[in-house]
PLY file of the C-alpha trace (Angstrom):
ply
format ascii 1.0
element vertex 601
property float x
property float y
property float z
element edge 600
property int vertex1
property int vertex2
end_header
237.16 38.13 -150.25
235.82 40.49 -152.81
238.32 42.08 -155.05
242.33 42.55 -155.90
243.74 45.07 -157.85
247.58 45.45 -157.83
250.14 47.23 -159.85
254.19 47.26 -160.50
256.22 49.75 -162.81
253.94 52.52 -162.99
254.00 55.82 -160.55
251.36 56.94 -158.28
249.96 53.44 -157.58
248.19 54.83 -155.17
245.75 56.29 -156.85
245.52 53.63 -159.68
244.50 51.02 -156.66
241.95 53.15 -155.09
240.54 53.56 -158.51
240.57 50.17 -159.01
239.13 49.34 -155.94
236.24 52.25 -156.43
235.55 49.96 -159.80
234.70 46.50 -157.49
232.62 48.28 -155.19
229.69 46.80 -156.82
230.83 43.84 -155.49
229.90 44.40 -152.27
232.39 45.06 -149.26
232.62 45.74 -145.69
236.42 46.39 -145.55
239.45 47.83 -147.62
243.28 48.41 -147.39
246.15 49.21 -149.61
250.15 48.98 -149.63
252.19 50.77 -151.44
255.81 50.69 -151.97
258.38 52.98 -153.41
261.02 54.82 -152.10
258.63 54.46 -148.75
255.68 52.23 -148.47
252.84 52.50 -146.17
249.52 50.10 -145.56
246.53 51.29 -145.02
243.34 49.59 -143.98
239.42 51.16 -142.80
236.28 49.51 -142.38
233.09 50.50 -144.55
233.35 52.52 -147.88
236.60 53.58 -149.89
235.73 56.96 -148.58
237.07 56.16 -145.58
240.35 54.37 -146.43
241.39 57.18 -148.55
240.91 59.85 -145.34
243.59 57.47 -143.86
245.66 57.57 -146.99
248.97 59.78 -146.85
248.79 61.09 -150.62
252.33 62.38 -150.33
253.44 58.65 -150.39
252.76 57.80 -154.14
255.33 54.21 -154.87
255.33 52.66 -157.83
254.44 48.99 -157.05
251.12 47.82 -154.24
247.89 45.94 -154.09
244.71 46.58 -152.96
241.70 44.99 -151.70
238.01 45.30 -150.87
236.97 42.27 -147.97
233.68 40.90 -147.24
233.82 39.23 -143.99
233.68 35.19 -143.33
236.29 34.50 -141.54
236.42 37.51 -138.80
234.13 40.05 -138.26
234.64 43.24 -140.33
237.11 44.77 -138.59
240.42 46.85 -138.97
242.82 43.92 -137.86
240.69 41.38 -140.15
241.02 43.68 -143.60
243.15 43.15 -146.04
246.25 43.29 -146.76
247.63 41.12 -143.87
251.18 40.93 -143.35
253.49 37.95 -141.79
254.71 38.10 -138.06
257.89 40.18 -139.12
256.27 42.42 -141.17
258.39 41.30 -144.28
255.64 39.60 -146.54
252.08 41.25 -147.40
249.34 39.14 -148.59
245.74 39.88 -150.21
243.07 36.62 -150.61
240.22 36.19 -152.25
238.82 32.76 -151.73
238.87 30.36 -148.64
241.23 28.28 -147.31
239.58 25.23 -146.07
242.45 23.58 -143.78
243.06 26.87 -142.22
242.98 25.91 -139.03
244.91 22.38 -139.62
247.69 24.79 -140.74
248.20 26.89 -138.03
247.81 23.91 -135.44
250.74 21.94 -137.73
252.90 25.08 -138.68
252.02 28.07 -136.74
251.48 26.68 -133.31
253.45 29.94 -131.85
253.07 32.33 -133.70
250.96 35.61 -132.92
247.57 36.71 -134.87
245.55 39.76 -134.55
242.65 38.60 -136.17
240.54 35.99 -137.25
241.22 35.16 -140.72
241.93 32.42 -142.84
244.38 34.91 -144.74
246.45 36.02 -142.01
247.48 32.15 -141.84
248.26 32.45 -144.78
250.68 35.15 -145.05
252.49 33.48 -141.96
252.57 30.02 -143.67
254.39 31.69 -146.38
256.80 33.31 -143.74
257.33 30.11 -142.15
258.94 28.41 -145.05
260.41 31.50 -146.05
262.13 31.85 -142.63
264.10 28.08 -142.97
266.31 29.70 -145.89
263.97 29.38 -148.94
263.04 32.70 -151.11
260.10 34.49 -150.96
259.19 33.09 -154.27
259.87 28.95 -153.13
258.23 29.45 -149.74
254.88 30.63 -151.76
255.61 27.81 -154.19
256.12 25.50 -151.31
252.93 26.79 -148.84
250.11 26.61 -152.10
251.66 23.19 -152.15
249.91 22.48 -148.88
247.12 25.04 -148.80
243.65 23.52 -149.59
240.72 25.87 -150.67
239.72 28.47 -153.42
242.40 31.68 -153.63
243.53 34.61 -155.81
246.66 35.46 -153.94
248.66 38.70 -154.56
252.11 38.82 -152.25
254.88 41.51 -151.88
258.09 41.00 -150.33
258.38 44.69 -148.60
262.09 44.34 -149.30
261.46 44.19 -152.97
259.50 46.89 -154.22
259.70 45.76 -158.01
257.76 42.14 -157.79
254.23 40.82 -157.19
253.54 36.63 -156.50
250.20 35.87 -157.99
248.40 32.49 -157.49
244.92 31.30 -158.31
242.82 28.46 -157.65
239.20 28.70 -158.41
238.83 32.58 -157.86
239.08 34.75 -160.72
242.62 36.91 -161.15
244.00 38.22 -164.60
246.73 40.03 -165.67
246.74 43.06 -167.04
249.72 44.02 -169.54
250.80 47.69 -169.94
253.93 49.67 -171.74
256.61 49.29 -169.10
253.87 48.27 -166.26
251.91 45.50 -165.51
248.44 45.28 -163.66
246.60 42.57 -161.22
242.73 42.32 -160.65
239.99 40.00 -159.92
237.92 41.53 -162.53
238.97 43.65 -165.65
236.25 46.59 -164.70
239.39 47.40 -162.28
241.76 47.88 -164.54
240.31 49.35 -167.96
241.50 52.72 -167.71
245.37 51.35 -167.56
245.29 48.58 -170.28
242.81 46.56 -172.24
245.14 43.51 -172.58
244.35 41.28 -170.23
245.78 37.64 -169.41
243.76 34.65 -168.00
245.17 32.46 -165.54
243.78 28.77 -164.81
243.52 27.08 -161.76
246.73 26.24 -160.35
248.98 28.49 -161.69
251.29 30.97 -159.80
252.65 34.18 -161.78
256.04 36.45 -160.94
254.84 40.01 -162.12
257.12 42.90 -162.73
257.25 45.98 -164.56
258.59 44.28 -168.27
258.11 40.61 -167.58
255.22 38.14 -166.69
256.24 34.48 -165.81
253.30 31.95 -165.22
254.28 28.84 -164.07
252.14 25.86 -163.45
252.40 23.56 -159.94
255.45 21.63 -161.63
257.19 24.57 -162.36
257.07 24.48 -166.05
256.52 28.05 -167.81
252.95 28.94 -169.42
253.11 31.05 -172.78
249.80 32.64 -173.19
248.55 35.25 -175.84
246.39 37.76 -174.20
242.93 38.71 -175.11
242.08 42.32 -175.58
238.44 43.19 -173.82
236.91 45.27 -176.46
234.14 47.32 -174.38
232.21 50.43 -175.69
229.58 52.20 -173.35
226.36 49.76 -174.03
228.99 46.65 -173.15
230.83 48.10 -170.11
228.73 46.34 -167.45
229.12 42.90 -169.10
232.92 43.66 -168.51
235.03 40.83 -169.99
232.01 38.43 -169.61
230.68 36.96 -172.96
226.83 37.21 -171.99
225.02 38.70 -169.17
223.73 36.42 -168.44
227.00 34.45 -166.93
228.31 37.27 -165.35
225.07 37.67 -163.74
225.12 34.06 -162.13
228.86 34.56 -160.94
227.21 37.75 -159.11
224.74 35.63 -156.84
227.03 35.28 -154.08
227.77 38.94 -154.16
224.00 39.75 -154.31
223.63 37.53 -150.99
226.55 39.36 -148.93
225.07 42.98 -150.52
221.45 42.35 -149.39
223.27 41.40 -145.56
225.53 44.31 -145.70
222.29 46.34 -146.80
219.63 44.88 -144.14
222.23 44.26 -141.18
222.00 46.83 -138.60
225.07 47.33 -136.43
224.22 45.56 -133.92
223.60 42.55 -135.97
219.70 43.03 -136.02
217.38 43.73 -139.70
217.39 46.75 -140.76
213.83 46.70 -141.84
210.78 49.88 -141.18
209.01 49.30 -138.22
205.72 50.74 -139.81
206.31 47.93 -142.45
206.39 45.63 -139.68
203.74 46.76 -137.60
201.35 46.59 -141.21
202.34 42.55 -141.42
201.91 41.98 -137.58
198.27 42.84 -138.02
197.09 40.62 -141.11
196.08 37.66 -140.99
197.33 36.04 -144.45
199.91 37.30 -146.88
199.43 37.29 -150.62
203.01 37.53 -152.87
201.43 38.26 -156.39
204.19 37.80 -159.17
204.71 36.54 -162.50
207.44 33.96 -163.95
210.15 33.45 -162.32
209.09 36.16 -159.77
206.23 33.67 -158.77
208.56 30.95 -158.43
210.98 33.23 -156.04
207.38 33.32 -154.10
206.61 29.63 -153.73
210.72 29.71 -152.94
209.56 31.60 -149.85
206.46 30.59 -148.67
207.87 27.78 -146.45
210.43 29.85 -144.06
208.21 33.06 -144.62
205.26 30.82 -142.72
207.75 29.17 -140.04
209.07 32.56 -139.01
206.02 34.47 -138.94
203.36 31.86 -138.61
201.68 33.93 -140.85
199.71 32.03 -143.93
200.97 32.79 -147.34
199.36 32.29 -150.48
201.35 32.10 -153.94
199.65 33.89 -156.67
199.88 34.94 -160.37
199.28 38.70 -161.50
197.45 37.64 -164.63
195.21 35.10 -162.82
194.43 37.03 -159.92
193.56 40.42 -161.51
190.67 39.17 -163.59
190.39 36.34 -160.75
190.14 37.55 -157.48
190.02 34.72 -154.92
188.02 35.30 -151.59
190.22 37.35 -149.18
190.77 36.56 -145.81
189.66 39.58 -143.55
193.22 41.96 -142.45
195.45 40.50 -146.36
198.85 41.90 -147.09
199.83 42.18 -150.77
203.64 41.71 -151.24
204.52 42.64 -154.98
207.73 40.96 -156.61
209.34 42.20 -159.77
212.77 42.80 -161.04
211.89 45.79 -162.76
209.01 47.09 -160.69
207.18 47.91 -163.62
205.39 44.82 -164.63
201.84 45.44 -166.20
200.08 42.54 -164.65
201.41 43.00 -161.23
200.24 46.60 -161.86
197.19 45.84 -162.65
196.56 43.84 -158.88
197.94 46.34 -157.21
195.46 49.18 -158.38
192.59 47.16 -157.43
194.01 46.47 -154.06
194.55 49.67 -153.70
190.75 50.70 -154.45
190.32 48.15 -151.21
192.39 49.88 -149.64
194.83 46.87 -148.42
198.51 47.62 -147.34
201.15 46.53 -149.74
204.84 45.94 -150.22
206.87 46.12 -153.67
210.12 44.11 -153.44
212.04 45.61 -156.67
215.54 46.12 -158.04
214.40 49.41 -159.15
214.11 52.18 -156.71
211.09 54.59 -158.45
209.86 52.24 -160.25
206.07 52.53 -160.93
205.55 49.44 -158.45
207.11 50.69 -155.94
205.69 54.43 -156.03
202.23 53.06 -156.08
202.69 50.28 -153.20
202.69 51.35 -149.56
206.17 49.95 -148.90
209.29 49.17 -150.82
212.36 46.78 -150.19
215.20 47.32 -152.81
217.05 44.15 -154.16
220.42 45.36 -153.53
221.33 43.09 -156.76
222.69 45.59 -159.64
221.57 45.95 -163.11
220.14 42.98 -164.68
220.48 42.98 -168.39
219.45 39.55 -169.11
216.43 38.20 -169.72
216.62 34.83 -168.15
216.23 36.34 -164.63
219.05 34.77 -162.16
220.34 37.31 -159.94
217.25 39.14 -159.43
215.27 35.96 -158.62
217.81 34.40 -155.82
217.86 38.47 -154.46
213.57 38.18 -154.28
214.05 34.65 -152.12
217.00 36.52 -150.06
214.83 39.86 -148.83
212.07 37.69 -148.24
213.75 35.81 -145.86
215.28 39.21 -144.49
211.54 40.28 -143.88
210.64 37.11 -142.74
213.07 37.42 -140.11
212.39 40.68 -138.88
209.04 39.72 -138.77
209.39 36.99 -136.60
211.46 38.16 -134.20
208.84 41.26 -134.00
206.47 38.62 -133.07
208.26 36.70 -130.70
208.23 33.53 -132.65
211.17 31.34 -131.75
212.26 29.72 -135.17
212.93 33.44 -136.17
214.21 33.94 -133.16
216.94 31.16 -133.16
217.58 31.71 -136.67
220.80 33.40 -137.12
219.82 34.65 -140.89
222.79 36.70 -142.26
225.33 33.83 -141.38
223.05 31.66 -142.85
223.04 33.98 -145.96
226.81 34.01 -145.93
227.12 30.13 -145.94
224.86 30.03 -148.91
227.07 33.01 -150.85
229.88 30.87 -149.98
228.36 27.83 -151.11
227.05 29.18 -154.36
230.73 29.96 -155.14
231.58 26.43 -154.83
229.17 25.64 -157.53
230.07 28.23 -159.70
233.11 27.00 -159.82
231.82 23.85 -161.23
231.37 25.71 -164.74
233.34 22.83 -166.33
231.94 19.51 -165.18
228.01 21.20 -165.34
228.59 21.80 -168.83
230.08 18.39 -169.64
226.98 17.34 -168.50
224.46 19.92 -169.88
226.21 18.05 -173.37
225.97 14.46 -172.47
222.08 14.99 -171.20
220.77 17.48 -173.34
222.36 18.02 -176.77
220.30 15.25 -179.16
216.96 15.95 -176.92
213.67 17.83 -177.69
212.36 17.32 -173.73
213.73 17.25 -170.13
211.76 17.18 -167.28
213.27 18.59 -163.57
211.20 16.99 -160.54
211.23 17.40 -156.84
208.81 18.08 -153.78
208.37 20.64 -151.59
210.66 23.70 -152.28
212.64 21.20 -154.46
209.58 21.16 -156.93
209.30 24.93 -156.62
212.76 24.50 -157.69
212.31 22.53 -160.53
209.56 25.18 -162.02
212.13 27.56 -161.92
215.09 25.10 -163.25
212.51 24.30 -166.28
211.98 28.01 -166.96
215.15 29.03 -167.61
215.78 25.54 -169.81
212.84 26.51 -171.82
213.16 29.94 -172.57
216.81 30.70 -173.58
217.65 26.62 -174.90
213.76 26.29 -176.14
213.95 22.75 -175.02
210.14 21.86 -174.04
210.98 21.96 -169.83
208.66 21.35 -168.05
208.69 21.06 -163.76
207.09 18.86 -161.95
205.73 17.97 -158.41
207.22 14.09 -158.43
204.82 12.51 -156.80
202.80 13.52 -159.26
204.52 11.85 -162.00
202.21 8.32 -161.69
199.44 10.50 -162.01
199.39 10.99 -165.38
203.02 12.92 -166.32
204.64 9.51 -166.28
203.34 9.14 -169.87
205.60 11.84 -171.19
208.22 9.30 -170.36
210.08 8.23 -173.39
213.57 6.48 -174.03
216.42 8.48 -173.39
214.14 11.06 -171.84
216.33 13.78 -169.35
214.79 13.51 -166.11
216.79 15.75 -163.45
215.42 15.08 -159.80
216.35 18.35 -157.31
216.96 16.48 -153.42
217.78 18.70 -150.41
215.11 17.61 -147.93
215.73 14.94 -145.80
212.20 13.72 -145.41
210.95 13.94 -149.03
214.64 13.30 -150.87
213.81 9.27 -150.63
210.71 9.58 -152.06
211.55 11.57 -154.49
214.30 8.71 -155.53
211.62 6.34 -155.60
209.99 8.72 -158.36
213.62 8.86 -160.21
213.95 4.86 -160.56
210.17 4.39 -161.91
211.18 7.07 -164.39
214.50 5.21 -164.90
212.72 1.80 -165.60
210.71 3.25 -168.62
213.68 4.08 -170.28
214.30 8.05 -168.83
218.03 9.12 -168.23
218.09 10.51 -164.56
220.68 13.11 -163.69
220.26 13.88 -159.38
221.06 17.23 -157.55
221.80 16.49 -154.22
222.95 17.83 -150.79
226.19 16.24 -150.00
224.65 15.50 -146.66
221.90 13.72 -148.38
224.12 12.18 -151.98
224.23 8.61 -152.95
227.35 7.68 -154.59
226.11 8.14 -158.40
224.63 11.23 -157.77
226.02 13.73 -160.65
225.61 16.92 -159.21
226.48 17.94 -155.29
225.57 20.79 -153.42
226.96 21.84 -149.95
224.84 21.82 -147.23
223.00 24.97 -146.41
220.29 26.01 -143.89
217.14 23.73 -145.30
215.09 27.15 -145.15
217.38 28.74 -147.88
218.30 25.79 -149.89
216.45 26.80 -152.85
218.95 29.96 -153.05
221.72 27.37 -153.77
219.88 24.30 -155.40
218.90 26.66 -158.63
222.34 27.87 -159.30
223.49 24.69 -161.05
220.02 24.49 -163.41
220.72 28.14 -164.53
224.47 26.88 -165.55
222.77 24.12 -167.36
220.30 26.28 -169.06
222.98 28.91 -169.82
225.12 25.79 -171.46
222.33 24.27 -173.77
221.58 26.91 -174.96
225.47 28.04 -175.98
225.65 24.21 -177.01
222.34 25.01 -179.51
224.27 28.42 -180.62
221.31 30.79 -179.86
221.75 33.73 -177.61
221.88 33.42 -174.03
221.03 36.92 -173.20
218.16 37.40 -175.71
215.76 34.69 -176.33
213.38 34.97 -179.16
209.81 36.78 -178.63
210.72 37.75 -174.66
211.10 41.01 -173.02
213.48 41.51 -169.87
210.38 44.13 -168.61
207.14 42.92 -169.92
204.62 46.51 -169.55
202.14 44.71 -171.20
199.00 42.67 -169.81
0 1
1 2
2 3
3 4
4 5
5 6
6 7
7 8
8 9
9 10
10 11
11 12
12 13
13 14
14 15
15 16
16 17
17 18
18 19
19 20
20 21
21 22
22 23
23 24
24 25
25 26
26 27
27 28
28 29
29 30
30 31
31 32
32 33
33 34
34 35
35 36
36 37
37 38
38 39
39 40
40 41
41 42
42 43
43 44
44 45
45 46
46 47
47 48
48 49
49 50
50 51
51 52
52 53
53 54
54 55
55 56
56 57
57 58
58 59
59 60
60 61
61 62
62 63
63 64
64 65
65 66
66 67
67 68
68 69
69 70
70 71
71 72
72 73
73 74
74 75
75 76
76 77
77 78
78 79
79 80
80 81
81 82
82 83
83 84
84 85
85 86
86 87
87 88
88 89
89 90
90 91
91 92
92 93
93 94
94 95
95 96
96 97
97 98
98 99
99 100
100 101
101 102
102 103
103 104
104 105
105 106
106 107
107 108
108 109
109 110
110 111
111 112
112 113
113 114
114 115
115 116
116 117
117 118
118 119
119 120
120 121
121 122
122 123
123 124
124 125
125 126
126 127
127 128
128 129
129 130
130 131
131 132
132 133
133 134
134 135
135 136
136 137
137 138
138 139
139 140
140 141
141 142
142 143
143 144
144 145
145 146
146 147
147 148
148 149
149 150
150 151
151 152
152 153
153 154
154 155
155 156
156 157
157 158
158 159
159 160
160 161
161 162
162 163
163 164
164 165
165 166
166 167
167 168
168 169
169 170
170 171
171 172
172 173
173 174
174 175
175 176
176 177
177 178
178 179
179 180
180 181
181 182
182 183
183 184
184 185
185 186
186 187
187 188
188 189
189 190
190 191
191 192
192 193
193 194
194 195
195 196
196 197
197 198
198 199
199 200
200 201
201 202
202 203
203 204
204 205
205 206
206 207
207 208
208 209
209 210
210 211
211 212
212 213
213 214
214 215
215 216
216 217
217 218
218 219
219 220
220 221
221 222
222 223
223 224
224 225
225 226
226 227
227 228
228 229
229 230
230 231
231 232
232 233
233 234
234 235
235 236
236 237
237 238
238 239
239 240
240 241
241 242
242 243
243 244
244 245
245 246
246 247
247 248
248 249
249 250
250 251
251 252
252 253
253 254
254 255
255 256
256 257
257 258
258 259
259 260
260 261
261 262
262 263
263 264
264 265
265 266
266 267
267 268
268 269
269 270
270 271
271 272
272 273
273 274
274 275
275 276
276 277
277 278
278 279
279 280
280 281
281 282
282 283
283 284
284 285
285 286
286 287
287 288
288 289
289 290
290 291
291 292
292 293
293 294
294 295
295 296
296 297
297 298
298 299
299 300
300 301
301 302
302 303
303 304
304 305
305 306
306 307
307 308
308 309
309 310
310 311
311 312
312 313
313 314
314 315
315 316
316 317
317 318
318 319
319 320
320 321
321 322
322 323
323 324
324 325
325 326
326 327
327 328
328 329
329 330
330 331
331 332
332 333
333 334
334 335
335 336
336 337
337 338
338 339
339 340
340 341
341 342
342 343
343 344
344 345
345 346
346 347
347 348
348 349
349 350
350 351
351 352
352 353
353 354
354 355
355 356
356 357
357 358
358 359
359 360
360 361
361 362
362 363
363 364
364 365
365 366
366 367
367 368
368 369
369 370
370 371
371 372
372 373
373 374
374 375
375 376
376 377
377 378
378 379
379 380
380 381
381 382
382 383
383 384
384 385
385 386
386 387
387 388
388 389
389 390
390 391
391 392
392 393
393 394
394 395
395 396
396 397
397 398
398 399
399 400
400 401
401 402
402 403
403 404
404 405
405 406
406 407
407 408
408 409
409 410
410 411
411 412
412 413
413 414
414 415
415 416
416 417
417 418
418 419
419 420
420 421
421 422
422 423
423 424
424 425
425 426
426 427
427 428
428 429
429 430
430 431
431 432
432 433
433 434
434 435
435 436
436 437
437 438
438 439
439 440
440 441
441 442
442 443
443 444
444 445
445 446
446 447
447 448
448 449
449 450
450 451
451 452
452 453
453 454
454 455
455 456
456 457
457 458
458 459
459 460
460 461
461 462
462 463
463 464
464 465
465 466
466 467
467 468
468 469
469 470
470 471
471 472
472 473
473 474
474 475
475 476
476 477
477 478
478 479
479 480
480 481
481 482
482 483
483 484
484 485
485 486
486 487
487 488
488 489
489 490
490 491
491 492
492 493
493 494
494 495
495 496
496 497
497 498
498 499
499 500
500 501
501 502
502 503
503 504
504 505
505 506
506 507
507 508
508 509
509 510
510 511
511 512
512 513
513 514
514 515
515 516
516 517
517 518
518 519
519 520
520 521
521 522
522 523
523 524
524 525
525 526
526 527
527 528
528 529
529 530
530 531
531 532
532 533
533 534
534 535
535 536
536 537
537 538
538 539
539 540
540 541
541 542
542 543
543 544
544 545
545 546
546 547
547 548
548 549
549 550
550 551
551 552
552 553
553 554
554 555
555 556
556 557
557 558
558 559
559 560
560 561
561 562
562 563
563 564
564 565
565 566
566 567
567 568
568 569
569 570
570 571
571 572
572 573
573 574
574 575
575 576
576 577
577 578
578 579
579 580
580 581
581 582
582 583
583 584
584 585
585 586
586 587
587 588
588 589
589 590
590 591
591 592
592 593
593 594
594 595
595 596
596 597
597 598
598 599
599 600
């Protein structure tokens, strides 16, 4: 459910898809497949790298019209019959999806109760839905019309009638598609990286919409039928901007690439048979110590505390939470057999660098967990573990910091189930990491109501406080972080049950106070804090599991594992962060006085 590209009116498609497809490999995939249509058509799919489908490939079969796409797997395992494209029960219609259905399986019981499928996907329904209506005497174009009518879920949809090699269907609800407008072609992709070597004018599409794309003519319709006129936008990109794509800060495009992160850092630590890929001799170093001491600064810290609870229930290991600038000059008494893990985006930050030379002089074993391969952190440490999470431009970490949470749980895991411990053991962690990619989606999707919000709570205020407990409060350091240092709102995050302990006095009229509630156990306490913040005048705004939401609550998450809920709970606080600070007109991507790499003590 990674990325589309697609193109009509334009010869050797071929190869413009596979380029196209080359350009979303950042993404992160396990799957890809192609059709192509001309005066003959063929459709191609392999598992693993683009490599591979294009030693499948027939090059002699160029076409002038196909689509493309790269899967990663969450309905199906990754498999030939599960790639895209899928094709109806006849053969007749081909269909690529990004997104997920959710009433999949009510559709196939209702509609498709004998029909044949060779895999497992929520796509493959699809397709046949659209064959279904198709096959009682409507069009190709009326039975898509009619089966989005019933389909509930997030798509980008790209559909070929094999007996018309001259049109594509396009449809999108809450997955990103454009347009792409050529001279006597057009172009389809999920993101405009695909497509800049064939055009630079690209067309949005909104939620809702379906689109009839030939060679001269694009027709977008919305759900009543009614045709959308839209200008196009041309992405303007030199060299230093081509990462950012069409995005308008780094930021943002770096939050929409946290759920790609996740299913990269499974796709990177997943062995084939399912267990994590992860050096014994790293392993073997943690089995013998006794405590484990993640040394980090900023946000990297707060990716530590993140961790500390499911790193010490699979492992049973201790784990203490410390900063590099503290701890160098401050060395706490070390338990006898320590472990040093090292976290920092850029592996080359000066305080962490500074720790890790004196634990080296002791001689202790360490781990770097980086985004930079060679980075001075990780030549100097005993072990590295890469990120897996791209480039990071910005310097309001996002990407980097959910990545840090994600590998730590990977070692975690491996860790535990070297040890025999059962929580690790029982704890099926990469399809836990795929809910929580999926699930971070959802609320990236929710760019619109987070930043109504971010204006009603935050525009006329010089404070806002985030509180929670637990990894909720660990949470809330991060959530005020980010506020603070792109918005410069004074942020601050608390422990709430700390509040009547002094903090409480910060409370003013009107005050933002945004409580963070994903564990059972401390979310009603944590309410309790909320309405004695309410009744001296604060303005409460609540981020809540939907398993645990009251009916006022503002902001809902879906329900994840409770070990890897911070992963999900921070997305919406860097959204709010990113918004106030657009709302105060300062830039997102390069806050006043900070570094993205500080090499500096």
């Amino acid at each position: 459910m990674c990325g589309i590209v697609g193109v009509v009116g334009k010869n050797d498609a071929t190869t413009i898809i596979l380029n196209g497809l080359k350009r979303l490999e950042y993404r992160g995939y396990d799957s890809a497949g192609i059709y192509v249509a001309g005066d003959e058509s063929h459709l191609v799919k392999a598992i693993g790298p683009i490599k591979n489908l294009e030693e499948k490939l027939d090059t002699t079969i160029t076409g002038t019209m196909g689509i493309g796409h790269t899967r990663w797997a969450t309905h199906g395992k990754p498999t030939v019959a599960n790639a895209h494209p899928h094709t109806s029960q006849n053969g007749e219609l081909v269909l690529v999806h990004n997104g997920v259905i959710e009433n999949y399986d009510e559709l196939r019981q209702t509609y498709l109760a004998t029909d044949h499928f060779y895999g497992q996907t929520d796509t493959e329904i699809a397709v046949h839905l659209i064959a279904h209506f198709k096959n009682t005497g409507l069009t190709t174009k009326a039975a898509f019309k009619k089966a989005l009518a019933v389909i509930d879920g997030s798509y980008a949809f790209a559909l070929v009638d094999t007996k018309d090699s001259e049109t594509i269907y396009v449809a999108k609800n809450k997955s990103p598609l454009l347009i792409g407008l050529g001279e006597g072609f057009n172009v389809l992709c999920s993101d405009a990286l695909a497509m800049l070597d064939q055009t630079n004018r690209f067309v949005e599409l909104t939620d809702g919409e379906m689109v009839t794309l030939t060679a001269d003519n694009v027709t977008i319709e919305n759900a009543a039928g009614e045709i959308i006129k839209r200008d196009y936008y041309v992405a303007e990109l030199d060299a230093s901007d081509i990462e950012k794509g069409t995005y308008p800060y780094y930021m943002l495009k770096e939050i929409d690439e946290q759920p790609v992160v996740m299913r990269k850092i499974v796709q990177k630590y997943q062995n084939d048979d399912g267990s994590v890929a992860i050096d014994q001799n790293l392993l073997t170093s943690l089995k013998n110590s006794d405590r484990i001491y993640i040394v980090a600064c900023g946000t990297s810290s707060h990716a530590g505390w993140a961790a500390k609870k499911f790193f010490e229930t699979l492992t049973q290991i201790p784990v203490e939470i410390h900063l590099s600038s503290e701890f160098g000059y401050n060395m706490p008494l070390l338990s006898e057999k320590p472990f040093f893990i090292y976290l920092s985006q850029s592996g080359e930050t000066a305080d962490s660098r500074q720790v890790l030379v004196k634990t080296n002089e002791l001689a202790y074993p360490s781990l770097t967990i980086t985004n930079v391969a060679g980075s001075t952190l990780s030549r100097e440490a005993t072990y590295t573990l890469l990120l897996h999470a791209g480039p990071e431009i910005a310097v309001a970490s996002t990407k980097a910091y959910t990545a840090q949470i994600a590998v730590m749980a990977v070692l975690a895991k491996a860790l535990g189930v070297e040890k025999g411990i059962s929580a690790a053991l029982q704890f099926d962690l990469f399809h836990e990491l795929s809910l929580v990619a999926s699930a971070m989606e959802t609320m990236i999707n929710e760019k619109e109501s987070l930043a109504e919000l971010t204006a009603d709570y935050l525009t006329d205020t010089r404070n806002a406080f985030y509180i929670g407990r637990g990894n909720d409060y660990y949470v809330s350091m991060e959530a005020a972080l980010k506020l603070k240092e792109i918005s410069y709102l004074q942020a601050e995050g608390f422990a709430a049950g700390e509040l009547k302990h002094g903090t409480i006095a910060l409370i003013e009229e009107g005050t933002p106070v945004i409580g963070i509630i994903t564990d059972a156990v401390t979310g009603p306490h944590t309410r309790g804090n909320l309405q004695e913040v309410t009744s001296r005048g604060a303005r409460t705004l609540v981020i809540a599991t939907e398993d645990l939401a009251k009916a006022d609550d503002q902001i809902l998450l879906p329900t994840v594992h409770p070990l890897l809920s911070s992963l999900l709970a921070v997305v919406p606080t860097q959204l709010i962060a990113y918004f106030a600070t657009l709302q105060r007109g300062y830039d997102v991507d390069k806050p006043r006085n900070l570094a993205k790499s500080v090499t500096v003590e």
